[in-house]
N, C-alpha and C positions, 0 to 999 in steps of 0.2 A: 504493500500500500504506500509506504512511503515510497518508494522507488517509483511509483505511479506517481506521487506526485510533485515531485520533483524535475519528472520527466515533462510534465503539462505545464508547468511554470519555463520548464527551457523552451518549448515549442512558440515561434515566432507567432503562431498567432495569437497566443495567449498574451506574450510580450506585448505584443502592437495593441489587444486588446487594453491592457493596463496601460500604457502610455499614454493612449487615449483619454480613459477614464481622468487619470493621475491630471492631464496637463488642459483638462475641462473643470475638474475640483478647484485648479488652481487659478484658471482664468476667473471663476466664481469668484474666488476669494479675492482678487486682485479690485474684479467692479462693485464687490461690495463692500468693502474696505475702504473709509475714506483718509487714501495716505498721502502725508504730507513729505517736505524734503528739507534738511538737516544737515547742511545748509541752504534754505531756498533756494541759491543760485549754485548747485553744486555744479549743475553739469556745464552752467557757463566757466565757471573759476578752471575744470579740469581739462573742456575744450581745447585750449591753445597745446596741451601737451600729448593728447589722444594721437596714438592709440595708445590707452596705459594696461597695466594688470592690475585687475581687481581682485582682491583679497578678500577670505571672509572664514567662516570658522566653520568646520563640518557641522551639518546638522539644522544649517542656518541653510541649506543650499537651496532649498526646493522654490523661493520665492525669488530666486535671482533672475529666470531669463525676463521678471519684469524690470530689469535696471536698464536693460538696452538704450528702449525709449524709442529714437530714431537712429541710432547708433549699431553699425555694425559691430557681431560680438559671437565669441567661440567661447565654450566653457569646456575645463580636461573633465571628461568623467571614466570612472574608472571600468574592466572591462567583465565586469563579475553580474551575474543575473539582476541583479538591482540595477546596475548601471544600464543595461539595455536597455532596461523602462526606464530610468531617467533620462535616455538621449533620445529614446523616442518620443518623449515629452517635451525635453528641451524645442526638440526640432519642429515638432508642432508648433510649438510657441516662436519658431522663427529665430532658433537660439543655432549657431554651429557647435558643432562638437569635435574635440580629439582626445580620441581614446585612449586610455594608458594609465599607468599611476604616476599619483609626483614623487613615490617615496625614492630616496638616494641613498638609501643602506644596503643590505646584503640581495633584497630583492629586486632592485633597479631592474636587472636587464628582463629576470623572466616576467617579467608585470610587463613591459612596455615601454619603461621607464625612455629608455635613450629615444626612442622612438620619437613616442611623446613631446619629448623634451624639444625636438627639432622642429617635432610639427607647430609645437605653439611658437616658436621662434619664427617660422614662417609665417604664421599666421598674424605676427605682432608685424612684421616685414612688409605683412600686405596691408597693414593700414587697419586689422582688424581688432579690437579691444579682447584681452584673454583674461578671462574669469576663473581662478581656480580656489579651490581650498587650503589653508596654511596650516593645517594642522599635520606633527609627524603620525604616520599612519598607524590607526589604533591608539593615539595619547591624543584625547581632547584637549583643546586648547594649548598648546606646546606647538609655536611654529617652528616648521622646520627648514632648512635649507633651501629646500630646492626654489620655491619660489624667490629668492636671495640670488639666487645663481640664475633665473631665465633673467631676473631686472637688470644683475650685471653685464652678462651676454648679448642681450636686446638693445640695453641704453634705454630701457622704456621704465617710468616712475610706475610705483607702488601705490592702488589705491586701496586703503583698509576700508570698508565697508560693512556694516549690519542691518539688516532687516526686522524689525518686529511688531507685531499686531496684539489688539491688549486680548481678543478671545484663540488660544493655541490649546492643543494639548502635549506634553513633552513627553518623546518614548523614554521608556525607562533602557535604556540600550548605550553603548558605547561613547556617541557622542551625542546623547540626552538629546537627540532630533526632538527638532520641531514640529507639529504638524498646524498651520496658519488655517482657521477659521473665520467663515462668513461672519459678515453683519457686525463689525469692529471697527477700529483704529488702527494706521499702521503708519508706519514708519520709515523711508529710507535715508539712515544715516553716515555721511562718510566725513573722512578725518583728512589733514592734509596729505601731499603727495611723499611718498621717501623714496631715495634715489639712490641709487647702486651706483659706486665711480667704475669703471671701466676697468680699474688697476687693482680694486680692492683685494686686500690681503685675508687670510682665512682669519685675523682679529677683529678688522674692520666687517666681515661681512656676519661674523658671531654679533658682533653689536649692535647691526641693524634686525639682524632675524629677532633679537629681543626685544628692539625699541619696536618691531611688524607686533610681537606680543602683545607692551603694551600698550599699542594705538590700538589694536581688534577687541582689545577689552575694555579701553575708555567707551571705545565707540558704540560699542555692544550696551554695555553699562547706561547710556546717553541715549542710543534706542528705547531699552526698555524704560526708561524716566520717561520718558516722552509720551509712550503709552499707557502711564500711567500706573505698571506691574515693574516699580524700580527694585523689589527684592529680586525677581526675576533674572536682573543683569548679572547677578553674584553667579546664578548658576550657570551662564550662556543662553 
């Protein structure tokens, strides 16, 4: 039985089914939602430096292909049964995708990683904004390298970014996802830009993966005030 259903959750039509579903819950939530922006002119301030990489915390991801806006934009999603409905969702929603992991430890190459890595490098290349998550994988809230290393390699700035809505339910699971509920308030808050020098040394780029830390937690922290669930910021 389990082996049955396991097998129906990998079968593409079941996938393209949930993607579906997943990235119409989402649009819900988007137009019933009345969110506001944090800073009102964010997207003009970021403008002149586009295309940048948008940062955010696992778990927070499901409400991001609404950041686009008018803006072209790719988000890395990873390449595990989940992920296929969220890139089918993504793509619905008009979002690109590249597949692969960000982690840069022992499991880099068999996830994708190098892959990955080059795809969104091109894709920042084309003038495209690349969305990923900064956490190292498996440790909520603990950024890790790799996105430190595409900003250095690209020359493209860092945007920390959080999403949040005051009616959610939070999974009880790894990185206490989110799930964004209708008929609320919500929120898209981002922080200023940070920039990778081209020359950074492995001191220099440890100090900014911390200061990516804690810009995604102010900012997170400053979402959820906003809607009005500020205990909420403590937990992600």
């Amino acid at each position: 039985m389990k082996r049955a259903i396991r097998n129906l959750g990998r079968s593409t039509r079941t996938q393209r089914a949930a993607g579906f579903v997943a990235a119409e819950f989402l649009r819900l939530v988007w137009k019933t939602n009345r969110f506001t922006y944090d800073p009102p002119d964010i997207y003009q301030r970021i403008e002149p430096d586009m295309p940048v990489i948008v940062a955010f915390w696992h778990g927070q991801h499901l409400m991001m292909p609404f950041l686009k806006k008018t803006y072209s934009a790719s988000v890395l999603i990873s390449r595990h049964r989940d992920g296929e409905i969220n890139a089918i969702a993504a793509e619905r929603l008009g979002v690109g995708t590249v597949r692969g992991s960000g982690d840069h430890g022992t499991e880099f190459h068999r996830k994708g990683g190098v892959g990955a890595f080059k795809l969104m490098l091109k894709t920042l290349e084309n003038n495209v904004n690349m969305a990923l998550t900064a956490d190292v994988p498996k440790v909520a809230r603990k950024a890790g390298l790799g996105i430190i290393m595409l900003a250095r390699e690209s020359g493209r700035p860092i945007l920390p970014v959080a999403i949040a809505t005051s009616r959610f339910k939070r999974l009880d699971n790894w990185d206490r996802s989110v799930i964004h509920l209708p008929f609320g308030r919500g929120v898209i808050a981002g922080d200023s830009l940070i920039r990778v020098p081209s020359d950074a040394d492995n001191e220099t780029m440890q100090t900014l993966r911390a200061q990516l830390e804690d810009r995604l937690n102010a900012v997170n922290r400053r979402a959820y005030r906003l809607v009005g669930r500020p205990d909420e910021g403590l937990h992600g």
